[in-house]
Each structure stands twice: as structure tokens, then as C-alpha cells.
C-alpha positions as CSV (number, residue, x, y, z in Angstrom):
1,X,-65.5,-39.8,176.8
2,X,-61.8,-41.0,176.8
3,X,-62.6,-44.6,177.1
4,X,-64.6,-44.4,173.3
5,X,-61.8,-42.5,171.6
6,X,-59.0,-45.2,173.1
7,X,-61.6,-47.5,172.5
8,X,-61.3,-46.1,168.7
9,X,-57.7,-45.9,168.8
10,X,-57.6,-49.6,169.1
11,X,-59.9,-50.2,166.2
12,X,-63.1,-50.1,167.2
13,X,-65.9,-47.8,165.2
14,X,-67.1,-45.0,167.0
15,X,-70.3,-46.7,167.6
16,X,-69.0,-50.3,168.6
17,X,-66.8,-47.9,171.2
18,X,-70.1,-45.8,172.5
19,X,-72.0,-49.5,172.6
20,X,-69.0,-51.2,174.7
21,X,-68.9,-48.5,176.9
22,X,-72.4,-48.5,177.2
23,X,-72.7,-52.2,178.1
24,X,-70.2,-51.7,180.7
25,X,-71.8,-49.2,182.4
26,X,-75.5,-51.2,182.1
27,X,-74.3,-54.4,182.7
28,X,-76.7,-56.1,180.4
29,X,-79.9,-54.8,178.4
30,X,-81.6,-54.8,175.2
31,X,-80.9,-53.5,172.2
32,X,-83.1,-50.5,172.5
33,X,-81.6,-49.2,175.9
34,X,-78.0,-49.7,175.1
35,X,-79.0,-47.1,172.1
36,X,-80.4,-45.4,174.3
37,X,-77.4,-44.9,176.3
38,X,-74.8,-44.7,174.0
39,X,-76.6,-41.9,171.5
40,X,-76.7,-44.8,168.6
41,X,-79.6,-44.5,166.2
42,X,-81.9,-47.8,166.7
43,X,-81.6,-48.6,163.0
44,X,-77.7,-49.2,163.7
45,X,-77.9,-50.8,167.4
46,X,-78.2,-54.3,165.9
47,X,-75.4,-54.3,163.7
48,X,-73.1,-52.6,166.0
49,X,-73.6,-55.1,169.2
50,X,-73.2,-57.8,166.7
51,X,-70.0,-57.0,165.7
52,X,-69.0,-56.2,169.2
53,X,-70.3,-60.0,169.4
54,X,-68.2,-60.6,166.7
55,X,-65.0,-59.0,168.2
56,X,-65.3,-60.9,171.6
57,X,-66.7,-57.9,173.7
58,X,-70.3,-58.7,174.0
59,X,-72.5,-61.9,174.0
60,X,-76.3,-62.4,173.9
61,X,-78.0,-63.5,177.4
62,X,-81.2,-64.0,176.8
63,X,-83.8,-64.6,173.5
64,X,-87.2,-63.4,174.9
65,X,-86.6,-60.7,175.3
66,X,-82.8,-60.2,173.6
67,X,-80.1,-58.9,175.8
68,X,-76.5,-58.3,175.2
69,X,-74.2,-58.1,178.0
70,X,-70.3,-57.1,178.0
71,X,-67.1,-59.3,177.7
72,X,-64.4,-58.6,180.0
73,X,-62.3,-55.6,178.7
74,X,-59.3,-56.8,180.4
75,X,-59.4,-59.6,177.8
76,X,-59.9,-57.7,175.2
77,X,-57.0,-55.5,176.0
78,X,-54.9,-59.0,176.5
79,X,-55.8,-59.7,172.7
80,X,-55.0,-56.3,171.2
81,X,-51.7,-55.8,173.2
82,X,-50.6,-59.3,171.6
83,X,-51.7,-58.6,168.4
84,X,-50.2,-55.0,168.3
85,X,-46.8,-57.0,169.6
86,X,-46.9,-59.7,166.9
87,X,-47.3,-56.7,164.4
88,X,-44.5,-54.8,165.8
89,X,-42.6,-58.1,165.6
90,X,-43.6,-58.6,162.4
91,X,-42.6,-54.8,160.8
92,X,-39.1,-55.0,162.7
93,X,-38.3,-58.2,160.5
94,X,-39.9,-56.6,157.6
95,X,-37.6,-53.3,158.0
96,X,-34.6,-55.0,159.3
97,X,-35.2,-56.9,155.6
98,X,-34.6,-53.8,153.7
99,X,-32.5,-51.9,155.3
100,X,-29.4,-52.9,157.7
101,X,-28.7,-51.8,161.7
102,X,-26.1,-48.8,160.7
103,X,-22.8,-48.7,160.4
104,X,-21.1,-47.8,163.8
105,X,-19.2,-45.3,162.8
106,X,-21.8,-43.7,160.7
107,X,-23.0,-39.8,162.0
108,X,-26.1,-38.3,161.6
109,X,-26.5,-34.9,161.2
110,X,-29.1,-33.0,163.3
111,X,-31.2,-29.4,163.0
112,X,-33.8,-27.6,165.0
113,X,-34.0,-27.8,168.9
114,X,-37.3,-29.7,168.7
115,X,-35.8,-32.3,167.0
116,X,-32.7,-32.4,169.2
117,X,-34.8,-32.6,172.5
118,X,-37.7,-35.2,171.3
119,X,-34.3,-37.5,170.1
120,X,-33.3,-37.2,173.6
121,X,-36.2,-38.0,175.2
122,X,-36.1,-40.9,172.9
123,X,-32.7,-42.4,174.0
124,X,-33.3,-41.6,177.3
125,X,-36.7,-43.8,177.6
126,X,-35.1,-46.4,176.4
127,X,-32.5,-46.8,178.3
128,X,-31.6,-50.3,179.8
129,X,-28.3,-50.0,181.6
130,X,-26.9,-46.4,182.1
131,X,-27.3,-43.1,180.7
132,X,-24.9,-40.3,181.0
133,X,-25.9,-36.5,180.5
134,X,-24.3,-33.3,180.8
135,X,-25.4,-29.3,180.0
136,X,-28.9,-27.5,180.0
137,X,-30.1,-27.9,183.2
138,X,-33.6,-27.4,182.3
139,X,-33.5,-30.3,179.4
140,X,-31.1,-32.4,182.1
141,X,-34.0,-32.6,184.4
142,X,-36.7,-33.5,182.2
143,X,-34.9,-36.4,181.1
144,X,-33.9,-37.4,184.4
145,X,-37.6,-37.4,185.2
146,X,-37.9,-39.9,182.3
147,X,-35.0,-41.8,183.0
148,X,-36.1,-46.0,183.7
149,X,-36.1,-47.3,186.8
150,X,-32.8,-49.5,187.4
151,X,-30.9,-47.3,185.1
152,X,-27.8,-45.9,186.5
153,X,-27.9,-42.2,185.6
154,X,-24.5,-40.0,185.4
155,X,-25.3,-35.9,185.3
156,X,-23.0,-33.2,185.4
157,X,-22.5,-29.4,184.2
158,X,-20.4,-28.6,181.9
159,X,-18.1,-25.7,184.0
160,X,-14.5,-25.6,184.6
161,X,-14.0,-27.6,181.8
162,X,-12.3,-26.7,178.2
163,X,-15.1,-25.7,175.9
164,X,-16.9,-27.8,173.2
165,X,-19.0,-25.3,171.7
166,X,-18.7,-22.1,170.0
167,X,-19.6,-18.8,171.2
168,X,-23.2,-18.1,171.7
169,X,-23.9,-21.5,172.1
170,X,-24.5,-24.2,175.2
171,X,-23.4,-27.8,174.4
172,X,-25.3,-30.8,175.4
173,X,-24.2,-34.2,175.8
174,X,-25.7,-37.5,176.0
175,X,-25.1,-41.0,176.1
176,X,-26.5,-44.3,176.0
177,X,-26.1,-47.5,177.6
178,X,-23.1,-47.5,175.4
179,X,-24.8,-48.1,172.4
180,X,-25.8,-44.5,171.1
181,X,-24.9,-41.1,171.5
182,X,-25.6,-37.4,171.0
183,X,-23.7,-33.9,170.7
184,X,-25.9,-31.0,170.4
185,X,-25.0,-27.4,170.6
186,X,-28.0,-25.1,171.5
187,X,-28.0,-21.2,170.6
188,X,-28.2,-19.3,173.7
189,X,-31.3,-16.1,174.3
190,X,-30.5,-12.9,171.6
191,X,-27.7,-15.4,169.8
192,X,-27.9,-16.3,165.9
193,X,-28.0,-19.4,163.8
194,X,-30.3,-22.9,164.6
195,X,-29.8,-25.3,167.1
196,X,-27.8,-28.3,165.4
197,X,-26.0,-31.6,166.7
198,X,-24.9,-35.0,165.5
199,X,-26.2,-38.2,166.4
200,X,-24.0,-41.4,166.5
201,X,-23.6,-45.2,167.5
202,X,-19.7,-45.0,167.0
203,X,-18.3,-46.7,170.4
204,X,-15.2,-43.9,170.6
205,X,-17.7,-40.7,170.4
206,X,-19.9,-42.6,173.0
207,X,-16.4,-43.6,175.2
208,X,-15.5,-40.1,174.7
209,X,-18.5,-38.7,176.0
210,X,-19.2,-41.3,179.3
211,X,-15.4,-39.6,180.4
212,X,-16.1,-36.3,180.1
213,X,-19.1,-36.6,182.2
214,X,-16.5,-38.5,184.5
215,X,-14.4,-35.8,184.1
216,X,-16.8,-32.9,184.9
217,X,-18.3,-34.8,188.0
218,X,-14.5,-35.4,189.2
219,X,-14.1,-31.5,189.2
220,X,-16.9,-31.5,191.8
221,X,-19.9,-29.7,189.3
222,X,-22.3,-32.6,189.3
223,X,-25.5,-31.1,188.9
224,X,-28.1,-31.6,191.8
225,X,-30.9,-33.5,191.8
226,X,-34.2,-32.9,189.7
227,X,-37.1,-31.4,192.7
């Protein structure tokens, strides 16, 4: 069942997940039949709906005999997404501690398509203002597809344009709310070497690239929509 293993992911036991999810389905019961349900040896029922009592997801309804009824998930969804926000709060303080936002002019060197792409996908879904792409189609209209609501998106092809990669190989080109950017040069089908690229928050590379999308799109090759 997906709800136990997200259930889990959020720090629940397998059992405490099987008993919440049993509760919710029973409404309220005793002991005995939410084991039932929930495929939790009897021996372990108590304990486990006790630290779901514990945690804020069940409470006990009745003595004679004892019942145990479920605590609104919503709630409990309320509580982890602030904890997991605090802690997220927390580690960015903690990191920005020991090691400083970089340099803007600093480059990082890239290799491997898979890495390339996922780092696109990255910048692209978190985007805030603009995003401006240009080359592979394919990889152009997946990230389109994950491109934010609101954000103002510039695509192109690169055609009829002077050449920024070697032979054998497709540049791509991608920019970011004019805070990050990224040059990548795929191998095309049958060619030789590795897919490699650079990565960079230096405000000229990104300037450089937001005009030659510009550019491209003023030539008239703006790539069509994604379907």
C-alpha cells in the first residue's frame, strides 16, 4: 500500500504505518481487530497504537471495552511538513556556516549526460523569474514541461547561427533567472568522447547566453511549442 510506505518515509515504523492506515479505514475498534486488519501480530498491537497515541495519530475512545480511533492525518501532515521545514532551515544555516555561496565567477566543470540533464532539470524547477533555453529539442521540451508557472520561458534552436560546439557534437544552452547558467555540449549518435559542460553563476556567461537565445529567436528559429 502506498500510504504505509509514505507513511514510513515520514518516520513512522512499518507497523505504526499498517495500524494508521488501518484505523482510518475502521474508523475506530479494538486492539484485536485493528491487528486484524493491518496483518500486526497481537503481541505487538498494544505497543504500536500506543505510540501512534504517542505521535498524535490515534487516541483511546472508550475503556470497557478499549478502542482506539484515528487522529486527523491532515494534521499530522501539517506537523511533519513544519518540522521537515524547520530542519531544512536549520541544515541551510548549518552549511552556509561552513562553506560560503560561490564565487561568481567561479566554473564548474561537468561530465556524463546524466548528470548534465538531471542539473537542468534542477535549474529549471527552480526557476522564479525567467528561464532561457536553447538546443536538443527533446531535452528543450521536457524542461519546458517542468518549467513553473509564472516563469517567463525563452526557447530557441540553435540554426543559422555561428557554431559553439565542435564537430560531432550538439550544444545546449541554459539559463537562469539570471542567477545561474549552463553550457553543455552533447556527442551526437555513432560520435566519440562523453558528454561534458560547465556550470556557472558568473553574470557575463549568463548575459551572454540570455542574448544569444535573443539572437537565435530574432533570426526567426524559435522552437515551437512542447504537444
Amino acid at each position: 500500500m502506498s500510504a504505509v510506505i509514505h507513511l514510513q518515509a515520514l518516520g513512522l515504523t512499518e507497523y505504526e504505518a499498517r495500524a494508521y492506515t488501518a484505523l482510518l479505514a475502521l474508523g475506530r475498534a479494538v486492539p484485536a481487530r485493528v491487528a486484524r486488519q493491518a496483518g500486526i501480530p497481537r503481541p505487538k498491537i498494544y505497543e504500536t497504537l500506543e505510540r501512534l497515541e504517542g505521535r498524535g495519530l490515534a487516541a483511546k475512545v472508550g475503556q470497557n471495552p478499549l478502542e482506539y480511533a484515528p487522529l486527523s492525518a491532515r494534521e499530522y501532515l501539517a506537523r511533519s511538513r513544519r518540522s521537515f521545514d524547520d530542519r531544512l532551515s536549520a541544515l541551510d544555516r548549518d552549511l552556509s556556516r561552513l562553506a560560503p555561496d560561490p564565487a561568481p565567477e567561479a566554473v564548474y566543470h561537468l561530465y556524463g549526460e546524466a548528470a548534465i540533464r538531471s542539473l537542468c532539470e534542477d535549474l529549471t524547477l527552480n526557476a522564479r523569474r525567467s528561464v532561457y533555453m536553447a538546443g536538443d529539442a527533446a531535452l528543450a521540451d521536457r524542461l519546458e514541461r517542468l518549467t513553473p508557472r509564472g516563469v517567463e520561458l525563452h526557447r530557441t534552436v540553435l540554426t543559422n547561427l555561428p557554431s559553439i560546439a565542435a564537430a560531432g557534437q550538439q550544444a545546449f544552452l541554459l539559463a537562469r533567472d539570471g542567477e545561474a547558467a549552463l553550457v553543455a555540449h552533447f556527442i551526437e549518435e555513432g560520435g566519440v568522447g562523453d558528454a561534458h559542460g560547465v556550470h556557472t553563476h558568473n553574470p557575463v556567461i549568463i548575459h551572454l547566453i540570455e542574448g544569444y537565445v535573443r539572437l537565435a529567436a530574432q533570426h526567426g528559429v524559435s522552437a515551437p511549442p512542447a504537444p
